[in-house]
C-alpha positions as CSV (number, residue, x, y, z in Angstrom):
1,X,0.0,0.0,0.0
2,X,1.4,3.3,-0.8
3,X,1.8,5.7,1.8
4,X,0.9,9.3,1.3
5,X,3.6,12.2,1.9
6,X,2.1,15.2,4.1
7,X,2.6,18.5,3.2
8,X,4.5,20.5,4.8
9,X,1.5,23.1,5.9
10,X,0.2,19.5,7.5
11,X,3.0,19.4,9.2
12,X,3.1,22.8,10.4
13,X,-0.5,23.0,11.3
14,X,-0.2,19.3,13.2
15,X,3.0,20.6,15.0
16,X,0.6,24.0,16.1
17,X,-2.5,22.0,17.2
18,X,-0.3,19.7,19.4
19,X,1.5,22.5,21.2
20,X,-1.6,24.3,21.5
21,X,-3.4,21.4,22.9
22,X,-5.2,21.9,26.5
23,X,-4.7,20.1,29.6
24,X,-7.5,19.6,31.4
25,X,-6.4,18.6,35.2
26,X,-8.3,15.7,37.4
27,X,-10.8,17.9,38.7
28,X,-12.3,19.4,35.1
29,X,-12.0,16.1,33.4
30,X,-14.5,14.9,36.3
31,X,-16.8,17.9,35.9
32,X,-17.0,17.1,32.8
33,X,-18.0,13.4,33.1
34,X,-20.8,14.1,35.9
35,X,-22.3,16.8,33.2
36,X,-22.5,13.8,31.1
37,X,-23.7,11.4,33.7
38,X,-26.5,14.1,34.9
39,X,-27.9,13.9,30.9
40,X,-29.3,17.7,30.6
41,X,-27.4,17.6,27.3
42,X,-26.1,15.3,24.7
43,X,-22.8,14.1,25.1
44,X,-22.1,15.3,21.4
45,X,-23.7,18.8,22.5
46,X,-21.5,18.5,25.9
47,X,-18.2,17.4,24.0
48,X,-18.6,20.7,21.3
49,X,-19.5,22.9,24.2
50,X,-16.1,22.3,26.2
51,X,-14.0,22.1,23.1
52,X,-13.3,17.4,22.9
53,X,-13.6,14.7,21.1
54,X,-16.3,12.3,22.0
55,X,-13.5,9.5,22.2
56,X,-11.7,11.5,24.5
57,X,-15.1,11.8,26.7
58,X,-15.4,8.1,27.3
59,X,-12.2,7.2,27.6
60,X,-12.4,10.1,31.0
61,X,-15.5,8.3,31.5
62,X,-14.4,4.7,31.6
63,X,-11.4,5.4,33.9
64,X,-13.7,7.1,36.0
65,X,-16.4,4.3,36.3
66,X,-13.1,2.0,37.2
67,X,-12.0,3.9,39.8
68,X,-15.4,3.7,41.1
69,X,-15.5,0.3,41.2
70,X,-11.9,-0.8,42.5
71,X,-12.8,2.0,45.1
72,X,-16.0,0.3,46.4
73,X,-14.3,-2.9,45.9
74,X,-11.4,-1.7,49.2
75,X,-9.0,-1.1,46.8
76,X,-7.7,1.9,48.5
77,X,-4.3,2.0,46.2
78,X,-4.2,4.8,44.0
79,X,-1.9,6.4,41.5
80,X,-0.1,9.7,43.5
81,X,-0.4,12.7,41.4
82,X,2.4,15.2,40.0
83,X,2.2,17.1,43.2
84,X,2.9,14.0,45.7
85,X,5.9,12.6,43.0
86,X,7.6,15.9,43.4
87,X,7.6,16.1,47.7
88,X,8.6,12.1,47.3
89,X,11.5,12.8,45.3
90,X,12.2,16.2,47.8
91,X,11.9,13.5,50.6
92,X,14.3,10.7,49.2
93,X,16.9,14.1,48.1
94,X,17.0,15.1,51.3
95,X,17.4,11.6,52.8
96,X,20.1,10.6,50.7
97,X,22.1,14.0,51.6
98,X,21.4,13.5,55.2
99,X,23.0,10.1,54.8
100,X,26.0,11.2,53.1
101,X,26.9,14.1,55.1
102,X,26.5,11.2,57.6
103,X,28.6,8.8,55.7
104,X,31.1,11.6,55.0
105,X,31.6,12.9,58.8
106,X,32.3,9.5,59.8
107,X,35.2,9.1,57.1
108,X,36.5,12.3,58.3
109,X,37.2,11.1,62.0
110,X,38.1,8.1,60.9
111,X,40.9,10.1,59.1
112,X,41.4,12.6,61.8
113,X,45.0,11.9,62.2
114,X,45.8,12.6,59.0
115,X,43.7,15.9,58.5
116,X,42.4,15.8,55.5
117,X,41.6,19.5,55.9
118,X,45.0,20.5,56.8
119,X,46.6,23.4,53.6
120,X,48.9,22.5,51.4
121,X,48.7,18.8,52.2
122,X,50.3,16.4,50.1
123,X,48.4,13.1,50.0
124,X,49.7,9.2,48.6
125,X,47.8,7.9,46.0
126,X,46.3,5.3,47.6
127,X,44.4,8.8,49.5
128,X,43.9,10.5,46.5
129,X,42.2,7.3,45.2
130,X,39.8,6.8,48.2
131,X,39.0,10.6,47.9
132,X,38.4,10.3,43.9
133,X,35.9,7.3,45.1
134,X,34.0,9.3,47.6
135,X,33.2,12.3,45.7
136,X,32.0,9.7,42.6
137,X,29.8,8.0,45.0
138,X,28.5,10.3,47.3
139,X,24.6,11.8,47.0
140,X,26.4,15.3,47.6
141,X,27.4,17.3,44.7
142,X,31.0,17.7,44.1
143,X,31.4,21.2,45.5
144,X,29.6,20.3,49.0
145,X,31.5,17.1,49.2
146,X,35.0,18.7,48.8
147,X,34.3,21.9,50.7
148,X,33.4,19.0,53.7
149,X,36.2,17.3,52.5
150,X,38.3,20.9,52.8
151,X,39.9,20.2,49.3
152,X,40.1,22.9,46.3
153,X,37.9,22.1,43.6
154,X,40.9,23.0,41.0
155,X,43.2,20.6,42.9
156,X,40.7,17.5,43.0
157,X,39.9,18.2,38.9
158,X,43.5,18.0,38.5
159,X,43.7,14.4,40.0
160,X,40.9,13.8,38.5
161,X,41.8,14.3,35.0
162,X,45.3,12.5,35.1
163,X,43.3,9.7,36.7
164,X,41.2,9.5,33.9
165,X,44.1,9.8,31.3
166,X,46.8,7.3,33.1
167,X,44.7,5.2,36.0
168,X,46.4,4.9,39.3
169,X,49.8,5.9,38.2
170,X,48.6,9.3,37.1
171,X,47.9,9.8,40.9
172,X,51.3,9.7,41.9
173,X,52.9,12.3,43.2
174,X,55.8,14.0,41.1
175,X,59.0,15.6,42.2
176,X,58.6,19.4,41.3
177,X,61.1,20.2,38.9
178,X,60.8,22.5,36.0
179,X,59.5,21.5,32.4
180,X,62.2,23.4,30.7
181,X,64.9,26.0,31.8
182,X,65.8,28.4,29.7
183,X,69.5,29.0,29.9
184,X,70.0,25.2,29.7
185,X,72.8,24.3,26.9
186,X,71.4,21.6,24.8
187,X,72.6,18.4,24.1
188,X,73.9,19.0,20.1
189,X,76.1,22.0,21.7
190,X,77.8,19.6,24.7
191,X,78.5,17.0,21.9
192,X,80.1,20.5,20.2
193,X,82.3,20.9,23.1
194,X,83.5,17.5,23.7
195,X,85.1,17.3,20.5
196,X,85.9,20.6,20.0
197,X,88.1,19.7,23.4
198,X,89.5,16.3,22.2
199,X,90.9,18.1,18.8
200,X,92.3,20.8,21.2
201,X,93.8,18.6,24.2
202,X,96.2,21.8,25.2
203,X,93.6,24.1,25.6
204,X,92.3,24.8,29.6
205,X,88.7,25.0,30.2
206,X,88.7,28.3,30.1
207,X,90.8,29.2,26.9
208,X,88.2,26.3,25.6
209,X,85.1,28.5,26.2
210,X,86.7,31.7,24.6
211,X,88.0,29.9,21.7
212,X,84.7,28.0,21.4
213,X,82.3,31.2,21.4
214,X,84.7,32.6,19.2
215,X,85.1,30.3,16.1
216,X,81.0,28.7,16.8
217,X,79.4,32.1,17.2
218,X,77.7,30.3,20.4
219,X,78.3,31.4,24.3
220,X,79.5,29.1,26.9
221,X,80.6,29.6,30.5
222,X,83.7,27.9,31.6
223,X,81.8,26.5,34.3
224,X,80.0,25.0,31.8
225,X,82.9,23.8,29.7
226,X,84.4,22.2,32.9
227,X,81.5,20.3,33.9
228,X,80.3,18.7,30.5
229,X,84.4,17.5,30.5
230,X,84.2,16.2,33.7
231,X,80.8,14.4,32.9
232,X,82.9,12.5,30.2
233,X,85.8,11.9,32.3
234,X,88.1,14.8,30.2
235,X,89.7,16.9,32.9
236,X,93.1,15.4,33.9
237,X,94.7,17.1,37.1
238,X,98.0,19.6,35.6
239,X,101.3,18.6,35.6
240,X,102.3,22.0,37.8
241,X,101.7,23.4,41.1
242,X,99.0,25.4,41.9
243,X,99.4,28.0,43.7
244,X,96.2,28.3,46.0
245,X,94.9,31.8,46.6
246,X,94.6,33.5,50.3
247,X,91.4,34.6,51.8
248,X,93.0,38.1,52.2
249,X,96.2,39.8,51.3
250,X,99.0,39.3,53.8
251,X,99.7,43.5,53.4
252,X,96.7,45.2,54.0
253,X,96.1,48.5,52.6
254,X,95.9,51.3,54.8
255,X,94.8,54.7,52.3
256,X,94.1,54.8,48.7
257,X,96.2,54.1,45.5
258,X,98.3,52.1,47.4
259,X,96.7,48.4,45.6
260,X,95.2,48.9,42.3
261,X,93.2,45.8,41.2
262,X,92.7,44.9,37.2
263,X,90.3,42.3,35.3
264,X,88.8,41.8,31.6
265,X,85.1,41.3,31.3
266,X,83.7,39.9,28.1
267,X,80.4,41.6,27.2
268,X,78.4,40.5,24.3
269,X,76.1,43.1,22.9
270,X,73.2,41.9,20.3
271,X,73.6,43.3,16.7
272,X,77.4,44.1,17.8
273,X,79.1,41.2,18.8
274,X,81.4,41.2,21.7
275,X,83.4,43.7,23.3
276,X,86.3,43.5,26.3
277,X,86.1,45.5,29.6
278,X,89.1,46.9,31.0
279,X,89.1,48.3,34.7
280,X,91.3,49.5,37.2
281,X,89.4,49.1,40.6
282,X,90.9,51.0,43.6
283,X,91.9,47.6,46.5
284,X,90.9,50.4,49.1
285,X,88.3,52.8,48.5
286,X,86.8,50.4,45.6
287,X,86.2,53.0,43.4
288,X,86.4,52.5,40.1
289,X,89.3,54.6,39.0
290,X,89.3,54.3,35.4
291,X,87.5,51.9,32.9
292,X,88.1,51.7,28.8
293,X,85.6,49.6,26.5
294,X,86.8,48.1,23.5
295,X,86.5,45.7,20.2
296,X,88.7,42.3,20.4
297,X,90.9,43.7,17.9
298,X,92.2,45.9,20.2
299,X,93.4,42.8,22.8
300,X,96.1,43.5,25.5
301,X,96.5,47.2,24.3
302,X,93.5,48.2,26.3
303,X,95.6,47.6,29.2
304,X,98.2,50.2,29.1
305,X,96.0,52.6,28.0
306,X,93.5,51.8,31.1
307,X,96.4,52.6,33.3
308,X,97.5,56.3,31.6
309,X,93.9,56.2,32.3
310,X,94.1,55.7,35.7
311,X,97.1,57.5,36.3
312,X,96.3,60.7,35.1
313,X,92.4,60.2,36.8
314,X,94.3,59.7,40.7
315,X,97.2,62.3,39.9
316,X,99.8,60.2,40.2
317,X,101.4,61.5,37.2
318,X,101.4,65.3,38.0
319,X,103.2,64.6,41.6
320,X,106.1,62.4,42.6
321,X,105.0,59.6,44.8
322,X,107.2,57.5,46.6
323,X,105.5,54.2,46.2
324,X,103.8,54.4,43.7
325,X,100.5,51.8,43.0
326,X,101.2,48.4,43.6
327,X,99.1,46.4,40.2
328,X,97.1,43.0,41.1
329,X,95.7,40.9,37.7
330,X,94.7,37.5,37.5
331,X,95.5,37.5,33.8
């Protein structure tokens, strides 16, 4: 048989009727059937004037002749209306909370020695478990049950998300150490280093570094240097004596220019390249007295002009001195 296709007004004026349908609560649909029963007016008459079918008139009127009859028959059970469902389901809510605010206070002085509550607490796993499993089954929502529980709500979701993504092991707890650092020399560059040092086996660790940031174009302390050798067994002890330095000077000074102090700092300026330091630091006062800043090309002949430098900035070219400025370099 060959179905017919509705229009699509149909449709529309189907989908209208239905949503504009009324509900006609217990207490009309019995009005209604007494009217009926009392015969003043035909039931077609009494179905136009309240706006029904005539099926839908005894099918009200059948249910209500049943009721009639299990009710004089001591059947006393009846369906409970919308109102009653509603306080039933208030009643078993509030039931159900009640018992698992119960359920939960109990746990928590079970676990009083451990304080559950306590800041900043770091639990096991086997904790964080039993505290995933609670909040799952507990008739509290998730907020009441950890504010009882004195937990953040961003700190259980974190559990809770690596223990959905890796199980029990994603509830371990992890040694806080940083993703990445910054300033960390990678791998490729050490592997640079190490045999950049075994072609140059005369070269110290620092003369390594310098010679290494020169001819790779890439900076590397000489701690560094020394440390990724000595990781690979590279640094042999030298064949001389070293002369181990004091924790002061055995000849204290007593007024100024009396111990002047020198040093070279490597500075590396972006879009420049690098550039040496000379300074000329006063062992007394320790005031800077004279400072000169330069390209590599110049090299050691920054020095003697640092100390004219000096010279003329303390006066000790202008006046004869007797002992004149003792000069202290590492280099």
């Amino acid at each position: 048989m060959r179905k017919t296709t509705k229009s699509p007004g149909e449709k529309i004026v189907k989908d209208i009727k239905r949503a504009t349908r009324k509900h006609y609560p217990s207490e009309e649909k019995i009005r209604i059937v007494l009217d009926g029963l009392l015969g003043e007016d035909s039931i077609a008459e009494l179905c136009r004037r309240e706006g029904i079918s005539q099926g839908i008139y005894c099918k009200w009127s059948k249910d209500f002749m049943e009721a009639g009859k299990k009710r004089l028959a001591g059947d006393t059970a009846r369906a409970a209306n919308a109102v009653e469902v509603k306080e039933l389901r208030r009643e078993a809510k509030d039931l159900k909370e009640v018992v698992a605010e119960q359920a939960l206070e109990l746990r928590l002085l079970k676990k009083h020695d451990r304080r559950w509550w306590r800041p900043r607490m770091r639990y096991p796993a086997s904790e964080k478990l039993e505290i995933t499993r609670l909040v799952e089954e507990s008739h509290l929502s998730a907020r009441r049950t950890l504010a009882n529980l004195g937990i953040p709500r961003t700190t259980f979701y974190r559990w809770y998300v690596r223990y959905l993504q890796r199980g029990d092991a994603g509830l371990q707890n992890q040694s806080p150490k940083p993703k990445h650092v910054w300033n960390r020399v990678p791998d490729e560059v050490k592997r640079k280093v190490v045999d950049f040092a075994l072609e140059e086996t005369e070269l110290s660790p620092r003369e390594l570094a310098v010679t290494f940031t020169d001819q790779e174009r890439y900076f590397v302390l000489e701690s560094t240097v020394f440390r990724t050798l000595k990781a690979h067994d590279l640094i042999t002890s030298p064949a001389f004596i070293v002369l181990k330095a004091a924790n002061e000077f055995k000849h204290k000074t007593t007024a100024i220019n009396q111990l002047w102090q020198t040093d070279f700092t490597y500075i590396k300026v972006l879009g420049w390249g690098w550039f040496y330091l000379s300074m000329v630091l006063d062992d007394y006062s320790r005031y800077t007295v004279s400072w000169k800043l330069c390209t590599p090309t110049c090299g050691l002949k920054t020095l003697p002009d640092t100390l004219d430098l000096a010279l003329r900035a303390s006066g000790c070219d202008q006046v004869h001195v007797v002992h004149k400025p003792r000069l202290v370099s590492d280099n």
